[in-house]
C-alpha positions as CSV (number, residue, x, y, z in Angstrom):
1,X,0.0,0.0,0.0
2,X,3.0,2.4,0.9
3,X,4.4,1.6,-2.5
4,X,1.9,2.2,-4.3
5,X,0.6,5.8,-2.5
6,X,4.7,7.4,-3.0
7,X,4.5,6.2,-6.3
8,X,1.1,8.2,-7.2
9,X,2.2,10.8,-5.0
10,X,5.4,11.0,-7.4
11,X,3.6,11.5,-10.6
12,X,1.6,13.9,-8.7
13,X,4.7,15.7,-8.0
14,X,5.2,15.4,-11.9
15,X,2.4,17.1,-12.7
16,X,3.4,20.7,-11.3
17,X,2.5,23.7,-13.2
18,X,6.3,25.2,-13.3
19,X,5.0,29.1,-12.6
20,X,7.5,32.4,-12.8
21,X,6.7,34.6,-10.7
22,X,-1.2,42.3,14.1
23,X,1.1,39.5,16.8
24,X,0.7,35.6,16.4
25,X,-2.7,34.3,17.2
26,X,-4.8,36.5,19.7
27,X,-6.4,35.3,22.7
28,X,-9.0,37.2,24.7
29,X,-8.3,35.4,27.6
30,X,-5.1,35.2,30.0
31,X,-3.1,32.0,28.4
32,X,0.7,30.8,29.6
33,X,0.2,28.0,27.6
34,X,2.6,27.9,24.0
35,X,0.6,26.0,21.4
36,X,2.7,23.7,19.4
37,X,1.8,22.1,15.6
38,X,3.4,18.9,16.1
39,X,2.6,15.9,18.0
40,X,0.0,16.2,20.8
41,X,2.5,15.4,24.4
42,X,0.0,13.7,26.9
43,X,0.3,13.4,30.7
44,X,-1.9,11.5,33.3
45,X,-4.8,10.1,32.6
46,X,-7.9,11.6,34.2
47,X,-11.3,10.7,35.5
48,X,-13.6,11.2,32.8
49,X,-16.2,13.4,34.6
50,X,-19.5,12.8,32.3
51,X,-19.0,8.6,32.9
52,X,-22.0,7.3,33.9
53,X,-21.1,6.6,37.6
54,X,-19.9,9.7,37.9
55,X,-22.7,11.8,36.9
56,X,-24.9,9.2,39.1
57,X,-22.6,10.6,42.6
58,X,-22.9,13.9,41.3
59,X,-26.9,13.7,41.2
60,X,-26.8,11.8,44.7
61,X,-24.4,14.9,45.6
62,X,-26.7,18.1,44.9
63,X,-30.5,16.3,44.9
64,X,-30.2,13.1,47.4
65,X,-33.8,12.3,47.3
66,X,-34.6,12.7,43.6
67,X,-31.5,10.8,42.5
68,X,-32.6,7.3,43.8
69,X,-36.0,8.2,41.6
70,X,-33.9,8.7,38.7
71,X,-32.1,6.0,36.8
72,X,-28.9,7.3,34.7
73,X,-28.9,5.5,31.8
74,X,-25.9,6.3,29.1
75,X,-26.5,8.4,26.2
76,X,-23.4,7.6,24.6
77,X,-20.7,5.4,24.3
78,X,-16.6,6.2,24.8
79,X,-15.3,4.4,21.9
80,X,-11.9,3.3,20.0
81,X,-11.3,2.0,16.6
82,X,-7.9,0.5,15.2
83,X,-9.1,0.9,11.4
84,X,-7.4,-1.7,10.1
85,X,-6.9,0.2,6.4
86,X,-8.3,3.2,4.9
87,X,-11.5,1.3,3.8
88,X,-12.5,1.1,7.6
89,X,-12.1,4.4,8.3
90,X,-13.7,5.5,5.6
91,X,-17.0,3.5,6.4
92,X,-16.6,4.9,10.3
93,X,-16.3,8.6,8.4
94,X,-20.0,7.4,6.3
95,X,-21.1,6.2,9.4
96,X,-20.9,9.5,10.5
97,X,-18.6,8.6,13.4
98,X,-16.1,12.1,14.5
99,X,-13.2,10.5,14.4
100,X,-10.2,11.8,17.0
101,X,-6.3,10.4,17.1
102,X,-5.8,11.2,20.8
103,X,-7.9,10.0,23.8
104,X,-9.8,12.4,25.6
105,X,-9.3,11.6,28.6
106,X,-5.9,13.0,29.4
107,X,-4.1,15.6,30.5
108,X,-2.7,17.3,27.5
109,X,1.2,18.4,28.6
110,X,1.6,20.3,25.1
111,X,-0.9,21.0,22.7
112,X,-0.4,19.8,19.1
113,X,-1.9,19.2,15.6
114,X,-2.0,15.2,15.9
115,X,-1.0,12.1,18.0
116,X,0.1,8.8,17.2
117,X,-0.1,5.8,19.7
118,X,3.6,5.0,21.0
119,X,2.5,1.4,20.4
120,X,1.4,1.9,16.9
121,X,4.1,1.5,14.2
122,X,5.0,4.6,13.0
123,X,3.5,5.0,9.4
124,X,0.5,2.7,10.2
125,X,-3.1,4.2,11.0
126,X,-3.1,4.5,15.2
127,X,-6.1,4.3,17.6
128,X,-9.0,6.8,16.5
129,X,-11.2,7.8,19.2
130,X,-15.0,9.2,19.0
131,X,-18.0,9.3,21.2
132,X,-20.7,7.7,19.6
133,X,-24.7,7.2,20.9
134,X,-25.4,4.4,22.5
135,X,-27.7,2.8,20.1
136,X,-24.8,3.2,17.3
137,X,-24.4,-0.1,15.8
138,X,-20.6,-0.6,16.1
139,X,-19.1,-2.3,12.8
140,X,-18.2,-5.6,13.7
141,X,-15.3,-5.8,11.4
142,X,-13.5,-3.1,13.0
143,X,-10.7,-3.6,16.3
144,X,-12.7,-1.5,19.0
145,X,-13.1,-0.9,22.3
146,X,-15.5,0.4,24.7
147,X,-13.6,2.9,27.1
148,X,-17.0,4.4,28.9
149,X,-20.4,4.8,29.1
150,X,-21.3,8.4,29.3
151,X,-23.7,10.5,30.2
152,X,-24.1,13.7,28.4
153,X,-27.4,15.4,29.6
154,X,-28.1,17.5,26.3
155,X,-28.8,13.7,24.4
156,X,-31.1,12.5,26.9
157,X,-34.5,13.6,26.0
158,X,-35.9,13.3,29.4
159,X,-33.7,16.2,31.2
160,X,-35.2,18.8,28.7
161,X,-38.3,19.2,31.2
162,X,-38.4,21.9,32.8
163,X,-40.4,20.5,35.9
164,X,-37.7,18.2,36.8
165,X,-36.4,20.4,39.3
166,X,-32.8,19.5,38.4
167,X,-30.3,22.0,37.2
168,X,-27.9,19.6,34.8
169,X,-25.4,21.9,34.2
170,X,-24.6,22.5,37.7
171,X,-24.6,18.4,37.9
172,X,-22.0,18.3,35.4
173,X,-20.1,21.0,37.7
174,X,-20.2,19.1,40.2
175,X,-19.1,15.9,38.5
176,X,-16.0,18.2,37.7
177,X,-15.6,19.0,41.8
178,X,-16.0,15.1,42.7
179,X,-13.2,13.4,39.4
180,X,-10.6,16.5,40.9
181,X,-11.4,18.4,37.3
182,X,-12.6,21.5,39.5
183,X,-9.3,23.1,38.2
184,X,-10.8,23.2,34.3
185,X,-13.9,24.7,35.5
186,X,-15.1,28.6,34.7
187,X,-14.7,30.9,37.9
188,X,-18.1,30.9,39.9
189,X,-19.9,28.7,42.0
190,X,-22.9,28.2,39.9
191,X,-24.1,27.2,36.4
192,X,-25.6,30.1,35.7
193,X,-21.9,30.7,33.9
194,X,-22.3,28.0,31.5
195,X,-22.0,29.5,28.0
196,X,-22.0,28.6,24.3
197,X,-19.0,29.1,23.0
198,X,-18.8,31.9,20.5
199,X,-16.2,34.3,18.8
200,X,-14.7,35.4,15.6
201,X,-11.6,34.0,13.4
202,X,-9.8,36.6,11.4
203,X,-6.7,36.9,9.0
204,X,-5.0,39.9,7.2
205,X,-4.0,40.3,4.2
206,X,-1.9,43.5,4.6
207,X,-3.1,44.6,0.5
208,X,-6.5,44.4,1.1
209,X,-9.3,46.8,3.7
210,X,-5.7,48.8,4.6
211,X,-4.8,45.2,6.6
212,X,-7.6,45.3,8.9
213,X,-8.5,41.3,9.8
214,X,-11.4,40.0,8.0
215,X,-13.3,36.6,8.6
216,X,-11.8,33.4,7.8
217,X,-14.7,31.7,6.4
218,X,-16.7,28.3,6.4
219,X,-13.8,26.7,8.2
220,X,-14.8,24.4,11.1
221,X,-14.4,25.0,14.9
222,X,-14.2,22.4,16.9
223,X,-14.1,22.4,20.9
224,X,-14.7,19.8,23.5
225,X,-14.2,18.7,27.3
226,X,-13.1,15.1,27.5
227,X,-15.8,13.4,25.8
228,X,-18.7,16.4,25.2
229,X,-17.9,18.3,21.9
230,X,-19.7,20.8,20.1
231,X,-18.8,22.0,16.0
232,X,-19.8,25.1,14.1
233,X,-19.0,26.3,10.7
234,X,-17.8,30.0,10.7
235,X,-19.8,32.5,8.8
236,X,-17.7,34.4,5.6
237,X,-16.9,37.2,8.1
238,X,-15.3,34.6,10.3
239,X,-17.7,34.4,13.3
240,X,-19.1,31.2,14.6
241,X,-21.7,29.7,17.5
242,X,-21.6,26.4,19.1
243,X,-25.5,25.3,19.7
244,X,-23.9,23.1,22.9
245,X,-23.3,25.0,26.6
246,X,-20.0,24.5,28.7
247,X,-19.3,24.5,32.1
248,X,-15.5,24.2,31.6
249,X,-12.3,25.3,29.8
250,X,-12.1,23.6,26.0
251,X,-9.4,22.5,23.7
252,X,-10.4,24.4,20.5
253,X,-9.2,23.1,17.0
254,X,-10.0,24.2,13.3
255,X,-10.6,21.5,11.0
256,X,-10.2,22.7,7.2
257,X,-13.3,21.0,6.0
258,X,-15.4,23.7,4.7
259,X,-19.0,24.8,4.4
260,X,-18.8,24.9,0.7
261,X,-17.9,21.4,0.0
262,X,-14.0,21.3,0.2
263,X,-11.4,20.3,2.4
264,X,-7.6,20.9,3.0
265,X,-4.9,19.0,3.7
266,X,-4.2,15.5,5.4
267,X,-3.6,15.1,9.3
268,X,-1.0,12.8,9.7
269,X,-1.7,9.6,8.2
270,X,-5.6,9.6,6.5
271,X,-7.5,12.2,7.7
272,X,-8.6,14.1,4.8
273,X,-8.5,17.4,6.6
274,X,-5.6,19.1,8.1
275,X,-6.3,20.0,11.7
276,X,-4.6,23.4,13.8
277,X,-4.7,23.4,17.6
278,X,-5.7,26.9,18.9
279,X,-4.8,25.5,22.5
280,X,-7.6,26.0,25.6
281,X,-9.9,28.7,26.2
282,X,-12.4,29.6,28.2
283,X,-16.0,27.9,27.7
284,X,-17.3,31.2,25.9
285,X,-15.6,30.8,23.2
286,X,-12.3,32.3,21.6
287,X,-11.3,34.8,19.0
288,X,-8.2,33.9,17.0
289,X,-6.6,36.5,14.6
290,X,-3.7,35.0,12.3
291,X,-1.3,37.1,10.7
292,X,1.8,36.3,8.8
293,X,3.6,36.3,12.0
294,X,1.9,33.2,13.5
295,X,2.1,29.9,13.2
296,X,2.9,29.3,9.2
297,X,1.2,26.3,8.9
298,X,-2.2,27.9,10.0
299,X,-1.8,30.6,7.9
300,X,-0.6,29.1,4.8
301,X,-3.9,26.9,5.5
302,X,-6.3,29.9,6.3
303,X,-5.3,32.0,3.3
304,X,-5.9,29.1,0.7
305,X,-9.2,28.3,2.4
306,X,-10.1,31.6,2.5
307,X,-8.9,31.7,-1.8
308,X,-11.1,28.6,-2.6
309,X,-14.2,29.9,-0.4
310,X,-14.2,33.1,-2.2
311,X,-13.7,31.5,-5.6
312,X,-16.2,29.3,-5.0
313,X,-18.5,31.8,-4.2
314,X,-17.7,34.3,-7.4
315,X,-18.5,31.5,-9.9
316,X,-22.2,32.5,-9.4
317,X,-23.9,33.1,-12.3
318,X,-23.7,37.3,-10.8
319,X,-20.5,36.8,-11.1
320,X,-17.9,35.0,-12.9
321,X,-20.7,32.8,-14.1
322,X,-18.2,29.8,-14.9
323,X,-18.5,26.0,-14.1
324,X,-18.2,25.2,-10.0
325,X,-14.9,23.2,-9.0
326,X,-16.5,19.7,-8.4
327,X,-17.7,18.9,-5.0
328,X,-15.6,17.5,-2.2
329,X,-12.5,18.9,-3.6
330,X,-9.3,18.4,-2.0
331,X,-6.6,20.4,-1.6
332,X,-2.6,19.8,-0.3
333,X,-0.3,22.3,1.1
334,X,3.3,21.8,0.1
335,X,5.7,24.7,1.8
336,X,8.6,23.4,0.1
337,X,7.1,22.6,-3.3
338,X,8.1,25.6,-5.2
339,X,5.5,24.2,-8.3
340,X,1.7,23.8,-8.4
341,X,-0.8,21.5,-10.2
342,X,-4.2,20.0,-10.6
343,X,-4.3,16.2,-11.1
344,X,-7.9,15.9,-9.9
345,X,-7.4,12.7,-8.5
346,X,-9.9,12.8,-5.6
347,X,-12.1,12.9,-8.9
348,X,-11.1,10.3,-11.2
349,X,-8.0,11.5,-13.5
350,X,-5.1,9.3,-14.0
351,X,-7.5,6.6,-12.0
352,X,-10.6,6.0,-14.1
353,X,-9.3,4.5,-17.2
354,X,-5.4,5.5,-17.5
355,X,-2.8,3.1,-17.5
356,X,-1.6,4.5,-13.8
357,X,-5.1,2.9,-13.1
358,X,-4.4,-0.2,-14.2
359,X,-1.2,-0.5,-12.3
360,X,-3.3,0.3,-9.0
361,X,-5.5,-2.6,-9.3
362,X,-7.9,-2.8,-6.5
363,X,-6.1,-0.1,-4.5
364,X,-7.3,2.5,-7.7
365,X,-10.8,3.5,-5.5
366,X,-9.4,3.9,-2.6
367,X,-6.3,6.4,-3.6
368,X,-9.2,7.9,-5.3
369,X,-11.2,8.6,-2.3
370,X,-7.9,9.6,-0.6
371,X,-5.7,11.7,-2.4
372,X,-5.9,15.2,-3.4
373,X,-7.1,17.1,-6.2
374,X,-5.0,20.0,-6.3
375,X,-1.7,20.4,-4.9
376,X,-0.5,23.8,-3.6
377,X,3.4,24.7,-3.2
378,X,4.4,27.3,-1.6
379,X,8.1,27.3,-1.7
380,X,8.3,28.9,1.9
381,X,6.0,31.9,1.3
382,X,4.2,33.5,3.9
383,X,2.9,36.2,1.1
384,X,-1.3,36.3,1.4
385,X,-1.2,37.7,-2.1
386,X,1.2,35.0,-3.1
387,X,-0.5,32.3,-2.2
388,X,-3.8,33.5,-3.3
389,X,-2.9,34.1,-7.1
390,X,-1.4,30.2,-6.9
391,X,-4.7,28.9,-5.2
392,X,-7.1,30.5,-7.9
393,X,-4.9,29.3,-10.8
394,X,-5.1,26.0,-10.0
395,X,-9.1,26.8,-8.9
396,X,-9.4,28.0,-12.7
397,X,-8.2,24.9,-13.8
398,X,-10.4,22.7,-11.5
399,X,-13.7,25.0,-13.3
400,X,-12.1,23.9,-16.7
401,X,-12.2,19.8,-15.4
402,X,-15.8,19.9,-14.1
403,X,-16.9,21.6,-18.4
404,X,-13.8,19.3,-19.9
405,X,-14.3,15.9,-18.1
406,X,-11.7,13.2,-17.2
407,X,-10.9,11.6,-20.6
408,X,-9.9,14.9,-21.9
409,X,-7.5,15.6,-18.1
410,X,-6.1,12.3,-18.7
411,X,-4.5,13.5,-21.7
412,X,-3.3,17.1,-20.6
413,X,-1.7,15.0,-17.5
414,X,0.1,12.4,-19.8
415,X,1.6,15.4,-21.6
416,X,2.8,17.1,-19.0
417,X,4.2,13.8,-17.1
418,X,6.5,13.4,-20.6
419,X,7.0,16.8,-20.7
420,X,8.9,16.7,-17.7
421,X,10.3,13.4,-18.2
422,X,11.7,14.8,-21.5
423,X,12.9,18.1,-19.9
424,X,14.0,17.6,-16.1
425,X,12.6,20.8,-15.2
426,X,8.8,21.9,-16.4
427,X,5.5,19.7,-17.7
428,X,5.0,22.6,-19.9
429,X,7.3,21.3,-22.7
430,X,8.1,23.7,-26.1
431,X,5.0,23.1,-27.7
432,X,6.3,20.3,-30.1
433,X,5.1,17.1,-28.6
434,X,1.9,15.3,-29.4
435,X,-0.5,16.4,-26.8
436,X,0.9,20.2,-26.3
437,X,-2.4,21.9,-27.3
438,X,-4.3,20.3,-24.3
439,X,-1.4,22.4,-22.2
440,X,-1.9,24.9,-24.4
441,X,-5.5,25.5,-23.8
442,X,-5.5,25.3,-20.2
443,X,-2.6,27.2,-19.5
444,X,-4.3,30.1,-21.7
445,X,-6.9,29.8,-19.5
446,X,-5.4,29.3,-16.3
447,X,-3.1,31.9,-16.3
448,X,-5.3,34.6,-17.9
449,X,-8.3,33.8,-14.9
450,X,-5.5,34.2,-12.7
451,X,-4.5,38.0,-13.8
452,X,-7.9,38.8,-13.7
453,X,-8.8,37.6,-10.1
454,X,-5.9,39.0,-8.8
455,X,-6.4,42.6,-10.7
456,X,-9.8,41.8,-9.3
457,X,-8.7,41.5,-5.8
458,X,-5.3,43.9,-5.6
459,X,-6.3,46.6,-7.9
460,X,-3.7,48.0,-10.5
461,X,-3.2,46.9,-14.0
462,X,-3.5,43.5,-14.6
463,X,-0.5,41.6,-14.1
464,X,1.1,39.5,-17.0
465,X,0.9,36.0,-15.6
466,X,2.2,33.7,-17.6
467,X,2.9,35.3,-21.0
468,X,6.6,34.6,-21.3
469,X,5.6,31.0,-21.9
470,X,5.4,29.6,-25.8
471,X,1.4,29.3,-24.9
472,X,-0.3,33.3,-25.2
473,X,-2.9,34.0,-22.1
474,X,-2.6,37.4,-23.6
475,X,-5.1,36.5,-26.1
476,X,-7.7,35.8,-23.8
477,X,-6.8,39.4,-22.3
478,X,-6.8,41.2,-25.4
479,X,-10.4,39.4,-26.1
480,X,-11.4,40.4,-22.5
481,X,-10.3,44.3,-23.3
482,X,-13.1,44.3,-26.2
483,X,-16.1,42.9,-24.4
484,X,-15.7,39.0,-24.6
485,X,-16.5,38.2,-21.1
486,X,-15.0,35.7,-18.8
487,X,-17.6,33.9,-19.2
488,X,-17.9,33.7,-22.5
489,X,-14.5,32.6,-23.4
490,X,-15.1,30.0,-20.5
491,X,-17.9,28.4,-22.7
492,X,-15.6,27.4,-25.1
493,X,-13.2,25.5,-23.1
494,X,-15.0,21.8,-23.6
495,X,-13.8,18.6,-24.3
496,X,-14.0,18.7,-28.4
497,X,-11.2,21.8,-28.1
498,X,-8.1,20.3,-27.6
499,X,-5.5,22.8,-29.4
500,X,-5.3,26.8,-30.3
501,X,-7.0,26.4,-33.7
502,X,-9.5,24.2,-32.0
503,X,-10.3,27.0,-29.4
504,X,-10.4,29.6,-32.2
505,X,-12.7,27.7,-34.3
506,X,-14.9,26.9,-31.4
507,X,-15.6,30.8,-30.2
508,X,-16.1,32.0,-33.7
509,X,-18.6,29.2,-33.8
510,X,-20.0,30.4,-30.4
511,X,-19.9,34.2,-31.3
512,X,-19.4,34.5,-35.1
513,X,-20.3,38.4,-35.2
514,X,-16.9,38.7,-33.1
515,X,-15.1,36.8,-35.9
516,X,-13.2,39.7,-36.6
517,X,-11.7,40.3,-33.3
518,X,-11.2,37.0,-32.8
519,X,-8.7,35.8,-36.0
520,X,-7.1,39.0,-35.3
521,X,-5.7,38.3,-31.8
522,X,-5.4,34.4,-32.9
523,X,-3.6,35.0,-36.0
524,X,-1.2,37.2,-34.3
525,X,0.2,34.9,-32.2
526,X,-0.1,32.5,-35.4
């Protein structure tokens, strides 16, 4: 399996498009904690305070008579899986199971982006841990144990009344006083403190709004308390809402699986999402502001989600009015990957029906459903704008797969995989080979969208992306300058146009009473 994933990830590699050319995160609260991206450092275990025996003391403790009335039963189930592959932990993920890599349990020494079980081989998947109801059927098929039976008083039906006379949240306080957890709890004696988490996460772009922080948006925030968690989506200005109500201090994380259908990055091993601690904060929530002084791996992943979110959104019909990436796209961050590129993988190219496909056998699916679409380098760059024009280049291209399709992908990626074979150094090639016109084409287009977002975005004249190439995107900008819109020369980009003359036929086809305008530019660069 190994073998097989570096060797895809290698032709992946191949496939590159060679292109030219506030303080670290804010807290509102008083922290002394540092927050670290590597590898979660645990210390002692503790006593899980929402186990069912525990919140059954903690009853007995504030409300003696009505507790021997009442019969704690648990409303969920401390679980973890050894996934034995990546086809088990994919049918947890469709199970809808929230899958962790580090118990919750435990005293977390230094904060981190991931864990891996010192028992666990390094390479190979390690324990995932979740809390599940108790009524989840538990795939047989899958190593698991049960760690707990909980009791979390928001999934029982029978605490919403409001007649019970029992005040839950100060029963879960209290559970926090009796398991020696009293340390993790909000100041105050009473419940009455217990808060959903709430607050805003921001980024600057020094360019853009004079570098005042915006919202980093549709990203995921995730929080929890040993095994109670609660998830919201932020809003496109960056502010979010958890629906649950804490008692305690909570490890917050953002998970860079977005509200508009796309997710960024790996965690580790499989996890098809990368994951940045933002270390403990109080239970009403935190506000995080990331510059380009903080950590660079949450920025590098903030400012492409933030790209692919807003390109997204412009390829409304109001807008851009161009074809939608495909849903479920996925994106990789490379910082030391000076080149970018679109292989579309997650979605079928070089899998479906190519020869790599072939090789793959029955692992072909699977690599499919794992690895990425687009592949982001940033050669070390901590440069919003930077990374912004590279994200919605490679965006463009995605638009252009979703009107093209795979066969016609399969052939721009065979090209460029010779190209670079043949060269050492680019997939572009000279423009000789069989097969250069499908590079041709999309690099027109890529490049040329590209200029115009970033002109969009940046104001100024629009930069020259990609013209000293032996491919023209200047003809798409000389087309633009006399009234063919975006979208129209987007129309023309489908899976019959395959070289120059091909594209030039096909939008005086489209738009014959701009023939003029249009063998002009063309024949120019003839």
């Amino acid at each position: 399996m190994k073998t097989k994933l570096l060797t895809l990830l290698s032709l992946a590699a191949l496939l590159s498009c060679s292109r030219g050319g506030v303080d670290s995160p804010e807290y509102p609260h008083d922290t002394s904690e540092t927050v670290h991206h590597d590898m979660i450092v645990l210390g002692e275990q503790l006593e899980d305070p929402y186990s069912v025996e525990n919140v059954t003391k903690a009853l007995s403790s504030l409300y003696p008579t009505k507790a021997a009335r009442l019969d704690i039963a648990a409303t969920d189930l401390y679980v973890r899986f050894l996934p034995e592959d990546e086809h088990q932990y994919r049918m947890l993920e469709e199970l809808g199971v929230n899958l962790v890599d580090h118990p919750l349990d435990y005293r977390i020494v230094r904060e981190g982006d991931y864990y891996h079980d010192p028992e666990i081989e390094e390479g190979e998947i390690t324990w995932q841990y979740a809390v599940v109801s108790r009524d989840f059927a538990i795939p047989s098929t899958i190593t698991h144990e049960i760690l707990d039976e909980c009791y979390i008083s928001e999934h029982d039906i029978s605490t919403r009344s409001s007649d019970s006379g029992i005040d839950w949240d100060e029963v879960e306080r209290e559970a926090y006083r009796l398991t020696g957890n009293a340390d993790m709890l909000l100041p105050g004696t009473r419940a009455a403190t217990a808060s959903n988490p709430s607050g805003r996460i921001t980024i600057v772009d020094p360019l853009v709004a004079e570098g005042k922080p915006f919202g980093v948006a549709g990203v995921r925030v995730s929080c929890n308390s040993f095994v109670k968690f609660a998830h919201s989506y932020t809003s496109r200005d960056g502010f979010y809402e958890m629906e649950t109500k804490f008692s305690s201090k909570l490890r917050y994380r953002l998970v860079f699986t977005n509200s508009k259908n796309f997710s960024i990055g790996l965690n580790l091993i499989l996890i098809p999402a990368s994951i940045s601690t933002l270390g403990s904060g109080p239970a009403e929530g935190l506000n995080v502001n990331v510059t380009n002084t903080s950590d660079e791996r949450l920025y590098r992943r903030c400012v492409v989600n933030n790209a692919v979110y807003d390109y997204i959104s412009r390829c409304s019909e109001s807008d851009m009015n161009i074809s939608l990436p495909p849903r479920d796209l996925r994106l990789w961050i490379f910082k030391n990957l000076s080149s970018s590129c679109t292989p579309m993988i997650h979605h079928g190219a070089l899998i479906d029906k190519s020869l790599i496909g072939k090789y793959l056998g029955g692992y072909a699916e699977l690599l499919r459903k794992f690895l990425p679409d687009i592949i982001i380098g940033t050669d070390k760059s901590l440069d919003y704008s930077e990374i912004y024009s590279v994200t919605v280049h490679e965006l463009s291209h995605a638009s252009h797969f979703s009107q093209a399709g795979t066969a016609w992908w399969d052939n721009l990626i065979e090209y460029i995989i010779s190209s670079f074979i043949a060269s050492g150094k680019t997939g572009y090639g000279d423009g000789t080979a069989a097969g250069a016109g499908h590079c041709e084409v999309a690099e027109m287009w890529g490049y040329f969208n590209e200029s115009k977002m970033y002109k969009e975005r940046y104001g100024g004249t629009v930069p020259s992306f990609g013209t000293s190439y032996w491919f023209y995107p200047q003809i798409f900008r000389y087309l633009d300058d006399r009234g063919l819109t975006r979208a129209e020369i987007f129309r023309a980009l489908k899976s019959d146009v395959t070289s120059r003359k091909e594209l030039q036929a096909k939008l005086v086809s489209l738009y014959p009473e701009r023939r003029g305008v249009i063998d002009q530019v063309f024949n120019r660069y003839e």
